[in-house]
ModelCIF file with pLDDT and N, C-alpha, C, O atoms, coordinates in Angstrom:
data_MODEL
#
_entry.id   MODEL 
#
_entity.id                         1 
_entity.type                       polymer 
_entity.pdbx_number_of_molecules   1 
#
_entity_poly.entity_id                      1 
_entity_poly.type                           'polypeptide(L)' 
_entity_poly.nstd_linkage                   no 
_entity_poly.nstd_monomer                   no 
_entity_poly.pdbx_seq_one_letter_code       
;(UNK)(UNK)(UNK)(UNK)(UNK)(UNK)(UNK)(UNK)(UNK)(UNK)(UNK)(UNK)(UNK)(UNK)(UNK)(UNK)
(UNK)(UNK)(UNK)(UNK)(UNK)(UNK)(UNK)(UNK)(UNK)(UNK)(UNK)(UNK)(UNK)(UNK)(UNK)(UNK)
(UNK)(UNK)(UNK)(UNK)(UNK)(UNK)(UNK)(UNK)(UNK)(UNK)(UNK)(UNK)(UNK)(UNK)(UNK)(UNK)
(UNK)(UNK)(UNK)
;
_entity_poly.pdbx_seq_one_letter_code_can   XXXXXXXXXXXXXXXXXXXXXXXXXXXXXXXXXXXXXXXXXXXXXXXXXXX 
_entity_poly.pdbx_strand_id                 A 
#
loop_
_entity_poly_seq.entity_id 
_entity_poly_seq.num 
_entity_poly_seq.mon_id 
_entity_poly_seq.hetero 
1 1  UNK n 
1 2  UNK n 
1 3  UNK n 
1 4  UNK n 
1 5  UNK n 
1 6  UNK n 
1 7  UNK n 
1 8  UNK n 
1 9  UNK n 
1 10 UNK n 
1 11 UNK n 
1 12 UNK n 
1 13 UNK n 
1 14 UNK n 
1 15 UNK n 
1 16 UNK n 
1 17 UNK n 
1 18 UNK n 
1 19 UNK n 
1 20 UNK n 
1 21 UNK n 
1 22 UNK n 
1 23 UNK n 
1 24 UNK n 
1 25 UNK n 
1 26 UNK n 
1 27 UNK n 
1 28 UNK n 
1 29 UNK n 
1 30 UNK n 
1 31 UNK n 
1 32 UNK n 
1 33 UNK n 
1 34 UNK n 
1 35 UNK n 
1 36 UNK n 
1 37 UNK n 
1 38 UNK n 
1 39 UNK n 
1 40 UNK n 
1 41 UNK n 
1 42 UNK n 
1 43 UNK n 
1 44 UNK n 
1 45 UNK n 
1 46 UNK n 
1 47 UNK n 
1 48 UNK n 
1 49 UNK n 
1 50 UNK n 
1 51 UNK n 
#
_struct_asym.id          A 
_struct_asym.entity_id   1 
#
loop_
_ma_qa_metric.id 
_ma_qa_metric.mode 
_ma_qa_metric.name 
_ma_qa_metric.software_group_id 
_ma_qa_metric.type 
1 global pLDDT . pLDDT 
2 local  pLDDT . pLDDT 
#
_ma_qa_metric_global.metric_id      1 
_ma_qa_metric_global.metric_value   93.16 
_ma_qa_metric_global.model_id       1 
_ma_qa_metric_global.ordinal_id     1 
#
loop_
_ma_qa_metric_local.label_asym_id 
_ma_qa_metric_local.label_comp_id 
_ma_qa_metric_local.label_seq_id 
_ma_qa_metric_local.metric_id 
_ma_qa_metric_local.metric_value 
_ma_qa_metric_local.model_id 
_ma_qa_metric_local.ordinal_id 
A UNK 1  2 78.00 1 1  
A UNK 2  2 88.00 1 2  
A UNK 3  2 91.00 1 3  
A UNK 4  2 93.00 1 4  
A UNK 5  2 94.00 1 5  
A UNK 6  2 94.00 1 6  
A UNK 7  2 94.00 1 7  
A UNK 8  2 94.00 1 8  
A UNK 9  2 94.00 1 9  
A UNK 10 2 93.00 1 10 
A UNK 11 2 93.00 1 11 
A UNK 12 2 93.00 1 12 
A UNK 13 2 94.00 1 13 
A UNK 14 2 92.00 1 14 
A UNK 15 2 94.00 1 15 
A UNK 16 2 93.00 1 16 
A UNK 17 2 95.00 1 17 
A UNK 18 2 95.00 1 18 
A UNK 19 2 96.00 1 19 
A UNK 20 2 96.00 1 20 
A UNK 21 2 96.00 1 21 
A UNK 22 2 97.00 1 22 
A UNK 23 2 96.00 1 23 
A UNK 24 2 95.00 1 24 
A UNK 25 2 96.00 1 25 
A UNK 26 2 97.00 1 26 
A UNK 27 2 95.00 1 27 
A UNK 28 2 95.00 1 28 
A UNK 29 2 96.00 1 29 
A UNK 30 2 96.00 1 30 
A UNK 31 2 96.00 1 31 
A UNK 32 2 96.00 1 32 
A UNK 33 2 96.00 1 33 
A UNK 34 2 95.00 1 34 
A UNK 35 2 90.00 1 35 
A UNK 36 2 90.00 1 36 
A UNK 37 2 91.00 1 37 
A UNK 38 2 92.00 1 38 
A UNK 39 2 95.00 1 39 
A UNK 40 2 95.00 1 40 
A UNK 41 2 96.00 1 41 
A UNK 42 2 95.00 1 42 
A UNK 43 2 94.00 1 43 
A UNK 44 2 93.00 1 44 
A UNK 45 2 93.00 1 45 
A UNK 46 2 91.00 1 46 
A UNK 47 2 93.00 1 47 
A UNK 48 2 93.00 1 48 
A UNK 49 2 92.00 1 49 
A UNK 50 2 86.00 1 50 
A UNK 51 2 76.00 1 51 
#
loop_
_atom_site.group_PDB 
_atom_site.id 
_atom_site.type_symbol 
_atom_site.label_atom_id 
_atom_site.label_alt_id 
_atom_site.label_comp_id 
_atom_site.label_asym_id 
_atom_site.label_entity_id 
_atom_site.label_seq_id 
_atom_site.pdbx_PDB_ins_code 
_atom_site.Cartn_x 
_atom_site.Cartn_y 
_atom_site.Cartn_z 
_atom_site.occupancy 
_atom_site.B_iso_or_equiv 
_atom_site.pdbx_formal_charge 
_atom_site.auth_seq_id 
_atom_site.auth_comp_id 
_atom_site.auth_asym_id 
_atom_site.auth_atom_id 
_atom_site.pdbx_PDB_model_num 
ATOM 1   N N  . UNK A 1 1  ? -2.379 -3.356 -22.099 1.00 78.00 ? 1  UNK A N  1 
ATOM 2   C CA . UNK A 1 1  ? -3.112 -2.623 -21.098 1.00 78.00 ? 1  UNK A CA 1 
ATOM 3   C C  . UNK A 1 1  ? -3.231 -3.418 -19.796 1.00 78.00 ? 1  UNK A C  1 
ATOM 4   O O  . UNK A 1 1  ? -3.276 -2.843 -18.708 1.00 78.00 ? 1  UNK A O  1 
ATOM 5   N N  . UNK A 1 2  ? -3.272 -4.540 -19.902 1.00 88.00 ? 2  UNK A N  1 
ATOM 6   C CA . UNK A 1 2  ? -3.346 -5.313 -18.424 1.00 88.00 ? 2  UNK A CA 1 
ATOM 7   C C  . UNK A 1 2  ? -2.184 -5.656 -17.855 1.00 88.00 ? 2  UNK A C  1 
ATOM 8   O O  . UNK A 1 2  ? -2.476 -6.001 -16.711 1.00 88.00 ? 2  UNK A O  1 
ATOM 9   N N  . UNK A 1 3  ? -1.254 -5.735 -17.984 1.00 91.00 ? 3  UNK A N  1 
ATOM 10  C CA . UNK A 1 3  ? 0.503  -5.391 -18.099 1.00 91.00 ? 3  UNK A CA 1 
ATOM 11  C C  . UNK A 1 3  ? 0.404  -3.645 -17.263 1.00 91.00 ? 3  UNK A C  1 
ATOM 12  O O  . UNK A 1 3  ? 0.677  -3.515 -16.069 1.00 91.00 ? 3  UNK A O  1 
ATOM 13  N N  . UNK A 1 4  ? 0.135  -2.895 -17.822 1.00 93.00 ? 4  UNK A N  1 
ATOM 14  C CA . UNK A 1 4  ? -0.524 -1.908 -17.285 1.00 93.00 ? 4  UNK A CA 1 
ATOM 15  C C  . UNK A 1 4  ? -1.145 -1.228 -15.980 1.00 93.00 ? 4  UNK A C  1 
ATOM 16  O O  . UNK A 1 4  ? -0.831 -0.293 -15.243 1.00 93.00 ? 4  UNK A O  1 
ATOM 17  N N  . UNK A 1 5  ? -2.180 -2.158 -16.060 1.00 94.00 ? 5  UNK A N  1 
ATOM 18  C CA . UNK A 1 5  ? -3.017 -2.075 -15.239 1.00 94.00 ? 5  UNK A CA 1 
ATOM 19  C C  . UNK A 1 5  ? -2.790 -3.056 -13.613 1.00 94.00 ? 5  UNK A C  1 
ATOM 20  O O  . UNK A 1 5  ? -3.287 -3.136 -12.490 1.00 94.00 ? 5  UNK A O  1 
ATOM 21  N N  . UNK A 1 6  ? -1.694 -3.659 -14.452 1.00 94.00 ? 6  UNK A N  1 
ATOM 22  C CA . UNK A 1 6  ? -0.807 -4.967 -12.853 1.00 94.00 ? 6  UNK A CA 1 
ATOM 23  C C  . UNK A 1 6  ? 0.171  -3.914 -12.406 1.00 94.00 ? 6  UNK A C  1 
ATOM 24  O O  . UNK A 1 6  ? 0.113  -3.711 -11.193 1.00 94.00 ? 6  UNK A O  1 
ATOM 25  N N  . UNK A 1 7  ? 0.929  -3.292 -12.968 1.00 94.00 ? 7  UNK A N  1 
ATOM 26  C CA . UNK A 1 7  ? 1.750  -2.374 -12.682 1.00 94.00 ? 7  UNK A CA 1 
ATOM 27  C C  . UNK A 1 7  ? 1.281  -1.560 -11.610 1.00 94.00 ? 7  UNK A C  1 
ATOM 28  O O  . UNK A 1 7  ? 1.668  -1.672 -10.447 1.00 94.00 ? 7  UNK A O  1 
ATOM 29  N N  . UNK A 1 8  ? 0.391  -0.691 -12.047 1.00 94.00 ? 8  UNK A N  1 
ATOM 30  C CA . UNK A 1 8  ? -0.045 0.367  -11.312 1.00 94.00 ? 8  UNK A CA 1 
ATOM 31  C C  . UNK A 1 8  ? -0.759 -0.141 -10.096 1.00 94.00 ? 8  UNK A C  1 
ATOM 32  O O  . UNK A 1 8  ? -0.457 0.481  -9.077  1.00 94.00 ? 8  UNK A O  1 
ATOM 33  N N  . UNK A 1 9  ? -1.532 -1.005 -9.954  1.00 94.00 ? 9  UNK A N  1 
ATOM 34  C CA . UNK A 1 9  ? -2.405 -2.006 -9.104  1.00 94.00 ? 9  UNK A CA 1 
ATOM 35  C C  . UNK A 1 9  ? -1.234 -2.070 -8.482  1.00 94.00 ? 9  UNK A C  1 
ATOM 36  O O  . UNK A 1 9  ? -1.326 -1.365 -7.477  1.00 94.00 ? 9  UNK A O  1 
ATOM 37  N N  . UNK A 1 10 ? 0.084  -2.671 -8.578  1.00 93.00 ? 10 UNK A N  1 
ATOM 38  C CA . UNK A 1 10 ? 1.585  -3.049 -8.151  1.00 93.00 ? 10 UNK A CA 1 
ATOM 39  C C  . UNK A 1 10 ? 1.691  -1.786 -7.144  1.00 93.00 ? 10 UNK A C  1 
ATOM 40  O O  . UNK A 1 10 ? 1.054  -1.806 -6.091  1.00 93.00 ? 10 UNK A O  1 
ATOM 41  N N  . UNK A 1 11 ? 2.307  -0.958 -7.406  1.00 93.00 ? 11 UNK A N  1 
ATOM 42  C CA . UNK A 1 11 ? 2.813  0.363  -7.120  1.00 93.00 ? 11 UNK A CA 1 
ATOM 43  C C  . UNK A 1 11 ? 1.673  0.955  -6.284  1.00 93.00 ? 11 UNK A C  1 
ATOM 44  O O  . UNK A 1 11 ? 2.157  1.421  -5.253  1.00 93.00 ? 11 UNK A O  1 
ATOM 45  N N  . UNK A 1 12 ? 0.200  1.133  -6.339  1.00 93.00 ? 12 UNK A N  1 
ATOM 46  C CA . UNK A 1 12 ? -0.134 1.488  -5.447  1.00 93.00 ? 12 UNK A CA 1 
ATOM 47  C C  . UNK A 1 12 ? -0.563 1.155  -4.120  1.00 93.00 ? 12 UNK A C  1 
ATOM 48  O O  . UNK A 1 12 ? -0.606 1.710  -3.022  1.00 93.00 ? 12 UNK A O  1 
ATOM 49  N N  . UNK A 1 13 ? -0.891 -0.055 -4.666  1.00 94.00 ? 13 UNK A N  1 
ATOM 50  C CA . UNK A 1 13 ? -0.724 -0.979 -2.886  1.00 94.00 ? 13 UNK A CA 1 
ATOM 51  C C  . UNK A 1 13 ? 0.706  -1.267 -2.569  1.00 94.00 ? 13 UNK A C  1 
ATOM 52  O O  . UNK A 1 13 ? 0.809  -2.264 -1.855  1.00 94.00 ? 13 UNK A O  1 
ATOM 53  N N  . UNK A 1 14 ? 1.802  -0.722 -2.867  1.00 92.00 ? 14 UNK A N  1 
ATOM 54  C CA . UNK A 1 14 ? 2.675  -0.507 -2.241  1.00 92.00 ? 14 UNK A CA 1 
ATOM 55  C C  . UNK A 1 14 ? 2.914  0.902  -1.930  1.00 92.00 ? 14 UNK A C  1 
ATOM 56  O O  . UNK A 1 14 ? 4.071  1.311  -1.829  1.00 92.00 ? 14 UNK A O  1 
ATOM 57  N N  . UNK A 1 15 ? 1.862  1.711  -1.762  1.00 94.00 ? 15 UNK A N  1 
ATOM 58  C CA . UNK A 1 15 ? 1.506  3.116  -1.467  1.00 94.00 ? 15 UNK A CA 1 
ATOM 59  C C  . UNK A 1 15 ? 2.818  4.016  -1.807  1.00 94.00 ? 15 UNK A C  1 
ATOM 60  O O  . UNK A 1 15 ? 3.436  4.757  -1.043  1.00 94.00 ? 15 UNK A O  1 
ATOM 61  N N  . UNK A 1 16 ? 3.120  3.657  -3.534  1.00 93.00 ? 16 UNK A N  1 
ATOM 62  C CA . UNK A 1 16 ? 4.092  4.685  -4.276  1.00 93.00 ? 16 UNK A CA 1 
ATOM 63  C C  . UNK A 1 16 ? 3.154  5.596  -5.209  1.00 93.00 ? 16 UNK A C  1 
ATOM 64  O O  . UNK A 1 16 ? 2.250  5.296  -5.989  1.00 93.00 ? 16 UNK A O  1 
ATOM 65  N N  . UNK A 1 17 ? 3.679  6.739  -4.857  1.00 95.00 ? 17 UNK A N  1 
ATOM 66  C CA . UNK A 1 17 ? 2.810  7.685  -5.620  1.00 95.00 ? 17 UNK A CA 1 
ATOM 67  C C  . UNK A 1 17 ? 3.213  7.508  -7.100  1.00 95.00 ? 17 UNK A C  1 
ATOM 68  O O  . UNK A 1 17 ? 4.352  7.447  -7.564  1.00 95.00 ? 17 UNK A O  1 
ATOM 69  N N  . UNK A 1 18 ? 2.105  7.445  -7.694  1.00 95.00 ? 18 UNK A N  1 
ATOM 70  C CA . UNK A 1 18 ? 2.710  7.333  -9.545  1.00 95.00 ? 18 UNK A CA 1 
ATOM 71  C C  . UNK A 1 18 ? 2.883  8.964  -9.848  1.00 95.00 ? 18 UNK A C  1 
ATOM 72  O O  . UNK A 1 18 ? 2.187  9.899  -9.452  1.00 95.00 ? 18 UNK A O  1 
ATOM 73  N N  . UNK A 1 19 ? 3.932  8.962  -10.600 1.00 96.00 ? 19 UNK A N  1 
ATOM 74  C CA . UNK A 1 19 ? 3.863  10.609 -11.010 1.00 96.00 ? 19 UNK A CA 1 
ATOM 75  C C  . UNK A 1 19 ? 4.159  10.776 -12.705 1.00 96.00 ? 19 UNK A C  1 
ATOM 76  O O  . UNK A 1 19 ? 4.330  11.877 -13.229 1.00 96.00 ? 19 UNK A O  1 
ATOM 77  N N  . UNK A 1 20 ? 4.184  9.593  -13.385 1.00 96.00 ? 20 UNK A N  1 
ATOM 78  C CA . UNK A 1 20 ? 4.137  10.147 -14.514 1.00 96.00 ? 20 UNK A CA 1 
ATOM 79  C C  . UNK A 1 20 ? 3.662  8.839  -15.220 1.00 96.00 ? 20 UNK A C  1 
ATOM 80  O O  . UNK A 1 20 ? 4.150  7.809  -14.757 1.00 96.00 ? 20 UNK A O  1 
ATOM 81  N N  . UNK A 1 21 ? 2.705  8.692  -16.365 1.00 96.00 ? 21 UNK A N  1 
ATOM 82  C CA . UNK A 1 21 ? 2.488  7.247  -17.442 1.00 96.00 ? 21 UNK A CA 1 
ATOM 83  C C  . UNK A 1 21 ? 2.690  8.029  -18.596 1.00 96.00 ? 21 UNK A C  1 
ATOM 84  O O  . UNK A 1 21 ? 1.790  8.772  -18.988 1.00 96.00 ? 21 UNK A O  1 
ATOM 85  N N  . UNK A 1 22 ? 3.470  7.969  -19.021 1.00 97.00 ? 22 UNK A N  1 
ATOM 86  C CA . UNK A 1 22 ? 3.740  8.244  -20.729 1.00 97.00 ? 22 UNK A CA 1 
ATOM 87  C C  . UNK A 1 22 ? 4.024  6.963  -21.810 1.00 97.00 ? 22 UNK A C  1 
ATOM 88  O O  . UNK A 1 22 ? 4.489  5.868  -21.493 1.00 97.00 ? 22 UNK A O  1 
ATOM 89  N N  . UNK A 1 23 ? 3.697  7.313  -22.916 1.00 96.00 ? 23 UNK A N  1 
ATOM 90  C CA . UNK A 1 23 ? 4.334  6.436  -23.929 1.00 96.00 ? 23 UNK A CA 1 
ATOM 91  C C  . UNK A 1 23 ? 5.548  7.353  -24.588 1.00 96.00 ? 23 UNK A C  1 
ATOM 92  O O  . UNK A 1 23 ? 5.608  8.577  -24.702 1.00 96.00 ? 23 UNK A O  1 
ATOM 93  N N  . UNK A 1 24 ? 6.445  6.380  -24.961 1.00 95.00 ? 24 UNK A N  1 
ATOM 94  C CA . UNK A 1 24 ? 7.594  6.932  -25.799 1.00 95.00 ? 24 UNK A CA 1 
ATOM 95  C C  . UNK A 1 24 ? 7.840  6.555  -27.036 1.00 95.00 ? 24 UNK A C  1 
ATOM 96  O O  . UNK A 1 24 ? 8.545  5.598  -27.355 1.00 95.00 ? 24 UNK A O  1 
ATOM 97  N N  . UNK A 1 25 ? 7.217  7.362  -27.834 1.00 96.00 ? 25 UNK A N  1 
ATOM 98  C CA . UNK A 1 25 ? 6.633  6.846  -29.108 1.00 96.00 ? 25 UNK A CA 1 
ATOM 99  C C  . UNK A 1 25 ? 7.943  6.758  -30.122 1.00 96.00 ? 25 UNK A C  1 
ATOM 100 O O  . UNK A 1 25 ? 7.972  6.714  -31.351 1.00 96.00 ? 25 UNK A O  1 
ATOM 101 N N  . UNK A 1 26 ? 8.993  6.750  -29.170 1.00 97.00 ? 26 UNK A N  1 
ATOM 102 C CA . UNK A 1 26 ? 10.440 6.364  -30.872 1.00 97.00 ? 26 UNK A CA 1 
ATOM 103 C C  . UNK A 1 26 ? 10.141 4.739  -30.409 1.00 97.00 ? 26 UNK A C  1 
ATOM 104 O O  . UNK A 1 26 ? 9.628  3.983  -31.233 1.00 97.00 ? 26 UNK A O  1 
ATOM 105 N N  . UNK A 1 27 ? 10.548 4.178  -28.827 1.00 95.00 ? 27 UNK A N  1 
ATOM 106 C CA . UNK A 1 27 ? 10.276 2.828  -28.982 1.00 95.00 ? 27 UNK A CA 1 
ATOM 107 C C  . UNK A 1 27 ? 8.787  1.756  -28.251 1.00 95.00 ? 27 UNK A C  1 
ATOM 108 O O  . UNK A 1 27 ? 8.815  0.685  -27.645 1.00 95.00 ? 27 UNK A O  1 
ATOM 109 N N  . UNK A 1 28 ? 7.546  2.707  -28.692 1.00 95.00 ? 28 UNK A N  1 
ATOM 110 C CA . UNK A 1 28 ? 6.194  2.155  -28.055 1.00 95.00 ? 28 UNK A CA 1 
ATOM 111 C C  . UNK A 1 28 ? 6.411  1.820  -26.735 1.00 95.00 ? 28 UNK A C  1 
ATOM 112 O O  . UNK A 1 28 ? 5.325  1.574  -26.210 1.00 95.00 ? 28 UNK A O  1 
ATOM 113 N N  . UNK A 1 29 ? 7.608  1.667  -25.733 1.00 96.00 ? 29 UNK A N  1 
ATOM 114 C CA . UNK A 1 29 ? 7.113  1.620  -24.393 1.00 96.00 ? 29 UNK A CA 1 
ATOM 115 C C  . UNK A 1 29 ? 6.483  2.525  -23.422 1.00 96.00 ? 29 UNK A C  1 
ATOM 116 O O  . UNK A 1 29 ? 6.375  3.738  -23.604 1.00 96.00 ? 29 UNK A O  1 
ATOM 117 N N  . UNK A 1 30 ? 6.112  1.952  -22.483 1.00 96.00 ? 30 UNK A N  1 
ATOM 118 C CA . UNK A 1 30 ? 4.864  2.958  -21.360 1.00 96.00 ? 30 UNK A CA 1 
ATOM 119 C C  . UNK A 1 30 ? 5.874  2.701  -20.536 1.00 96.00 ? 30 UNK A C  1 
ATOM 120 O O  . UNK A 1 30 ? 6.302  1.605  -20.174 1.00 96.00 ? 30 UNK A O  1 
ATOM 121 N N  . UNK A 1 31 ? 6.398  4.276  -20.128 1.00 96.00 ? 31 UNK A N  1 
ATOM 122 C CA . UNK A 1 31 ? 7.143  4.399  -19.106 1.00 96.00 ? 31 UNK A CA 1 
ATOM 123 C C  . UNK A 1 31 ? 6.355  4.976  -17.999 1.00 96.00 ? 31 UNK A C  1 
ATOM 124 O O  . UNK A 1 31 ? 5.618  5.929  -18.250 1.00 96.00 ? 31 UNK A O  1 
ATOM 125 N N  . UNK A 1 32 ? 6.467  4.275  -16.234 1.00 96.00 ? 32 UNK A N  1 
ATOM 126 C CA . UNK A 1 32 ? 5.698  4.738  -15.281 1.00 96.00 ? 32 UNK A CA 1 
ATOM 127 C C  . UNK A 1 32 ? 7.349  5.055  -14.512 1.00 96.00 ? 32 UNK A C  1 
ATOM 128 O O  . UNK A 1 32 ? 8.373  4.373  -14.476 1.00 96.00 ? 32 UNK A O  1 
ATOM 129 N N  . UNK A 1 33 ? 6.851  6.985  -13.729 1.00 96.00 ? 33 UNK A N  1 
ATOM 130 C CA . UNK A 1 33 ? 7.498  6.480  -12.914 1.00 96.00 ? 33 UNK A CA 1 
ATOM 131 C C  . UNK A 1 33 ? 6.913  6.869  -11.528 1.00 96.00 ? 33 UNK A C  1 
ATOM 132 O O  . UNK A 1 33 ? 6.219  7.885  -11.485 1.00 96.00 ? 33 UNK A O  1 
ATOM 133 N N  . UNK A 1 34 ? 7.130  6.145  -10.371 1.00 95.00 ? 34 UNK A N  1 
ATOM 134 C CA . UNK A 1 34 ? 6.713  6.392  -9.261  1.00 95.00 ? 34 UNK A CA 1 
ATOM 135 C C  . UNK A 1 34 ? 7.916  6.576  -7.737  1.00 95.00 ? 34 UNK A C  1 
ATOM 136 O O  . UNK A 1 34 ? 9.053  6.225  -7.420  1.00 95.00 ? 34 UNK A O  1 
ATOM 137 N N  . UNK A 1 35 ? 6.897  7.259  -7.233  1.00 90.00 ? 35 UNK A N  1 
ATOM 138 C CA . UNK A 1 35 ? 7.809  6.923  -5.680  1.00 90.00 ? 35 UNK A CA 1 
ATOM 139 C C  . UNK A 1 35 ? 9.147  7.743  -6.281  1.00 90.00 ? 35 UNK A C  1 
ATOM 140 O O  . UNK A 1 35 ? 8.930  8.367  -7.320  1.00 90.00 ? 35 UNK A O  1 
ATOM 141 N N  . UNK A 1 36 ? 10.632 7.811  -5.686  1.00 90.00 ? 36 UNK A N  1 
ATOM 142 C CA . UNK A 1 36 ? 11.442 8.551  -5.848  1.00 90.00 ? 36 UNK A CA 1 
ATOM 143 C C  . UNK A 1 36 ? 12.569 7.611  -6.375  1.00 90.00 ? 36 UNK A C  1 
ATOM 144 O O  . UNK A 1 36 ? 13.756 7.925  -6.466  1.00 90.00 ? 36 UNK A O  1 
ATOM 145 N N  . UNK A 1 37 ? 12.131 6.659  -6.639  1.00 91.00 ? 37 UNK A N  1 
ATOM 146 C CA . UNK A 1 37 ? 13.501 6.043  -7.379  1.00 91.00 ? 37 UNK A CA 1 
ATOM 147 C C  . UNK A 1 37 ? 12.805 4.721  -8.495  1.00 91.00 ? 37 UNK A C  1 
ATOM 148 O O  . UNK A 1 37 ? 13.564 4.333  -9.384  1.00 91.00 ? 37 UNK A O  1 
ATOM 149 N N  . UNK A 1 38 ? 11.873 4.300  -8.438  1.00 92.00 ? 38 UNK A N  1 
ATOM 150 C CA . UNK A 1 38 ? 11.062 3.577  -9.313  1.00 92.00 ? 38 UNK A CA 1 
ATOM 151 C C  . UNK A 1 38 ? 10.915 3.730  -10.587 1.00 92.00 ? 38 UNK A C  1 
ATOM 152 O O  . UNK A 1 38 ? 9.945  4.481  -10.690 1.00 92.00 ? 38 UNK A O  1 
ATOM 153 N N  . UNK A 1 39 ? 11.283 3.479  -11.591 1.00 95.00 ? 39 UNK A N  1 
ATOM 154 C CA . UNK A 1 39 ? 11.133 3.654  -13.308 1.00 95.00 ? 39 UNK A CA 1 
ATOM 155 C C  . UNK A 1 39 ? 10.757 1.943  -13.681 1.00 95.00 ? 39 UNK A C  1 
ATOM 156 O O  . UNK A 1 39 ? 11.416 0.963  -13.335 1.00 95.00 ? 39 UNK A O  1 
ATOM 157 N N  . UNK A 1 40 ? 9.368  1.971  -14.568 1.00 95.00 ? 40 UNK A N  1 
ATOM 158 C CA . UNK A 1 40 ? 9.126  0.879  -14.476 1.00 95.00 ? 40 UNK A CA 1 
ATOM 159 C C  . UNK A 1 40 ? 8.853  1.259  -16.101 1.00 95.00 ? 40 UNK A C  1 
ATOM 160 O O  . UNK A 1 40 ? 8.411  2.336  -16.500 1.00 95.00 ? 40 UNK A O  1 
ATOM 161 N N  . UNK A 1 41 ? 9.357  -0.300 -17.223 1.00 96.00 ? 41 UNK A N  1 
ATOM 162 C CA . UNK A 1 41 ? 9.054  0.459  -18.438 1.00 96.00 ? 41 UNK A CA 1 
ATOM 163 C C  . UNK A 1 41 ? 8.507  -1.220 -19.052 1.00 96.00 ? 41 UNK A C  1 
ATOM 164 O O  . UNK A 1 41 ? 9.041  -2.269 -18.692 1.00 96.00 ? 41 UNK A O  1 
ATOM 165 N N  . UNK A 1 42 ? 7.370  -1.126 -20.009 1.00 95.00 ? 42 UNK A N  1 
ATOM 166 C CA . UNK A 1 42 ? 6.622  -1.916 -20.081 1.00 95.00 ? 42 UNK A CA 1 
ATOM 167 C C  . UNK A 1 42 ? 6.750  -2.151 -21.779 1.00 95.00 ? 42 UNK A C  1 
ATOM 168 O O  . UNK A 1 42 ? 6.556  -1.081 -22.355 1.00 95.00 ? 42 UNK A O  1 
ATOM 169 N N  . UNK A 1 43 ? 7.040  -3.334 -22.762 1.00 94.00 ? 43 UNK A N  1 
ATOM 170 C CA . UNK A 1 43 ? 7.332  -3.098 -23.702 1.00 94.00 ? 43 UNK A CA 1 
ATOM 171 C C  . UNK A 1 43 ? 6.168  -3.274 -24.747 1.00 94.00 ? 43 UNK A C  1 
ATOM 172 O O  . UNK A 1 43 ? 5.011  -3.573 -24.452 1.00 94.00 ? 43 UNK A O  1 
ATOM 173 N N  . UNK A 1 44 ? 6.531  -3.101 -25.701 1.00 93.00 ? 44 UNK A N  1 
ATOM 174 C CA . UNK A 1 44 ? 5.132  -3.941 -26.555 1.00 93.00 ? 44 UNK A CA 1 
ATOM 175 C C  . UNK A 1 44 ? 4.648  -4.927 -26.523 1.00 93.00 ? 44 UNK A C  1 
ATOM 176 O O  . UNK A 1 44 ? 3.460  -5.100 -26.793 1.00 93.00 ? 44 UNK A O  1 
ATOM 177 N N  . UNK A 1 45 ? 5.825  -6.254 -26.022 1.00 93.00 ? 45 UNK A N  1 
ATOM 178 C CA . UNK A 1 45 ? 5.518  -7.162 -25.456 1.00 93.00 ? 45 UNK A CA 1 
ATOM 179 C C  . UNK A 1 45 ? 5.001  -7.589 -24.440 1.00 93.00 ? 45 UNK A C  1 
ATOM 180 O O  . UNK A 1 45 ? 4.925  -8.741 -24.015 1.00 93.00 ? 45 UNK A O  1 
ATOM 181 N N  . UNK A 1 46 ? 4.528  -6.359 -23.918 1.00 91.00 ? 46 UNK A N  1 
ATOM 182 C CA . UNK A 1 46 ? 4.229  -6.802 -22.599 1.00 91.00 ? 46 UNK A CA 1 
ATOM 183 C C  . UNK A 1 46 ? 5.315  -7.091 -21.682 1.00 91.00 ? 46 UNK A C  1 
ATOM 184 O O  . UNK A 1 46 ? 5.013  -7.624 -20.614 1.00 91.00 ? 46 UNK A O  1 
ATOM 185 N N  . UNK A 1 47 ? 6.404  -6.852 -21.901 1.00 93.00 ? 47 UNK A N  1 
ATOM 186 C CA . UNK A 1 47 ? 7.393  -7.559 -20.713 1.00 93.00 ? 47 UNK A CA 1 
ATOM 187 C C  . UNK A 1 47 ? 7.638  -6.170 -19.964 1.00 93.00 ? 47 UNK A C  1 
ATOM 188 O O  . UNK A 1 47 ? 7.915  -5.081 -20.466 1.00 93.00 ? 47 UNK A O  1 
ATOM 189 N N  . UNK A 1 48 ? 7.457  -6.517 -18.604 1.00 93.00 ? 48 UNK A N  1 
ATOM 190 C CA . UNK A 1 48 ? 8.032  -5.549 -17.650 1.00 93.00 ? 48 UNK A CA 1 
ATOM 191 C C  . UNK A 1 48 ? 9.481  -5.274 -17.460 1.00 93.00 ? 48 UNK A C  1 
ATOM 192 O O  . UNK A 1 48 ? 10.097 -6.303 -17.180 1.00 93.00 ? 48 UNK A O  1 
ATOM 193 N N  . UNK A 1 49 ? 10.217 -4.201 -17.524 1.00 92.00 ? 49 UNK A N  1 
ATOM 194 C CA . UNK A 1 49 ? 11.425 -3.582 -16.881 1.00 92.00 ? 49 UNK A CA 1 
ATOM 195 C C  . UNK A 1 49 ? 11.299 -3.242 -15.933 1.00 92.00 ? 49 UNK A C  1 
ATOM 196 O O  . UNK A 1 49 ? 10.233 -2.637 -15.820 1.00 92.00 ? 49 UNK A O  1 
ATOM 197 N N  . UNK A 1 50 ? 12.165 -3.318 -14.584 1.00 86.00 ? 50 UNK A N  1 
ATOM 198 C CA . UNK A 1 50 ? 12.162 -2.134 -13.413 1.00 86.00 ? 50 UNK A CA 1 
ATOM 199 C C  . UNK A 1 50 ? 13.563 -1.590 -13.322 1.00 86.00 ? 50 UNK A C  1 
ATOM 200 O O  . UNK A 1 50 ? 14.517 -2.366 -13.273 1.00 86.00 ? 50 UNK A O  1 
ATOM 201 N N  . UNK A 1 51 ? 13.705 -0.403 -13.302 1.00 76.00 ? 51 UNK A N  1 
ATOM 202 C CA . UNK A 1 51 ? 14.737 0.093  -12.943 1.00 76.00 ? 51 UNK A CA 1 
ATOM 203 C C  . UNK A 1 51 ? 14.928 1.167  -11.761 1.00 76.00 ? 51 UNK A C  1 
ATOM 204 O O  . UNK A 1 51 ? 16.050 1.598  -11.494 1.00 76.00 ? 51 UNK A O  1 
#
């Protein structure tokens, strides 16, 4: 959750609109995506992806 919560804190002071937080429950990551090209995917580990 604080992995999470840096993300979004991330993304909105870079004034990207978030438009979706889901989990994807085949592999537990929290996929955010924002702004029009931003996919940010967060694992169980805590480790951040950006794509």
């Amino acid at each position: 959750m604080k992995q999470l919560y840096r993300v979004l804190t991330w993304l909105t002071q870079m004034y990207l609109p978030v438009y979706l937080v889901t989990l994807d429950e085949r592999t537990n990551n929290i996929v955010v995506i924002a702004g029009e090209e931003t996919v940010v995917v967060i694992n169980p580990e805590a480790e951040v992806d950006y794509e």
